[in-house]
C-alpha positions, 0 to 999 in steps of 0.5 A, a space after each residue: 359459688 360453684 356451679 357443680 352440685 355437692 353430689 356432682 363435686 363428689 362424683 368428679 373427685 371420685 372420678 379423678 382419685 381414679 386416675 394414676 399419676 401418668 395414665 390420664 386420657 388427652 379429652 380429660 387432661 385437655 379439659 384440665 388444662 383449660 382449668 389450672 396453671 400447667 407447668 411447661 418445660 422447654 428445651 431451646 436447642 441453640 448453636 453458633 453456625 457460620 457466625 449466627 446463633 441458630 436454634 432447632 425447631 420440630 414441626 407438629 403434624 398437619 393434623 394436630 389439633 392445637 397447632 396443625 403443621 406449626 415449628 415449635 420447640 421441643 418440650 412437655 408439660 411436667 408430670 405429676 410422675 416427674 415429681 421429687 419423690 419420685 426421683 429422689 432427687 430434690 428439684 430435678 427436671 431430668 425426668 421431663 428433659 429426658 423425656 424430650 430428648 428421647 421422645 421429640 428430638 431422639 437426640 442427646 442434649 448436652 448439659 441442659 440448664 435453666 435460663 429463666 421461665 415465660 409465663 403465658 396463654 397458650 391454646 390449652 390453657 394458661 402455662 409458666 414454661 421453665 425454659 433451658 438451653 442446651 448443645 445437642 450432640 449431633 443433629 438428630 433425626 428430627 427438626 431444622 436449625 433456623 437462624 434465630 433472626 430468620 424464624 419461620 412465619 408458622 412458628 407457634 407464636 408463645 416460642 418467639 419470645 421464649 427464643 429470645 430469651 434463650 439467646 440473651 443467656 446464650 450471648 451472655 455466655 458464648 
């Protein structure tokens, strides 16, 4: 049984059909997220550097307010504006690459491509992260590369295992 009324129901959807595609404030997304499964992509930045495998992490700002000063791996949350029909290209993720690329990283990132997905519950909410690797072109204006076996303590904890997986396909293929 659901604990809203049927008029406090009808006054929440009327309130969400509100809201267009991308324009939803962080209090009402955040308060969303805790309620559905989000869809994460992330973009693992790898390389072989003096003969370890390296990948490049951001720092979040001291004042985030799910991971204060935590390293991280570039990546978003998918849109409903990221969607097929939007694009018109059937099963493309560019839209959100793109957005980490020219957003978080401010660097290209040369054919990114899909290693496989982490299903988890991060501070938000519970989120299937569809993981890609990718070179970058140059080092960019943000993060630090890290040796893969040397990552910072303060590394958001769901990104370790993801790397992991990240590197096994880079193995495999480098």
């Amino acid at each position: 049984m659901s604990p809203l009324s049927p008029a406090d129901e009808q006054l929440l959807v009327g309130l969400l059909e509100k809201l267009g595609p991308s324009t939803m404030p962080v209090s009402v997304f955040n308060a969303l997220a805790a309620k559905v499964v989000l869809t994460g992509i992330e973009l693992i930045i790898l390389r072989r550097h003096a003969g370890w495998v390296e990948v490049l992490l951001l720092q979040r700002p001291a004042d985030d307010p799910h991971w204060p000063g935590q390293w991280h791996i570039p990546g978003t949350i998918l849109r409903n504006s990221d969607a097929p029909e939007v694009l018109n290209a059937e099963g493309s993720y560019r839209p959100a690459l793109l957005r980490i690329q020219t957003g978080e990283l401010k660097v290209r990132v040369t054919n990114p491509r899909p290693v496989g997905s982490y299903f988890h519950r991060a501070e938000r909410g519970v989120v299937n992260s569809l993981l890609f690797i990718g070179k970058a072109d140059d080092n960019g204006e943000e993060g630090s590369y890290f040796p893969v076996d040397e990552l910072p303590d303060d590394i958001i904890g769901c990104h370790r295992p993801m790397i992991e997986l990240a590197v096994e396909a880079y193995n495999s293929q480098h």
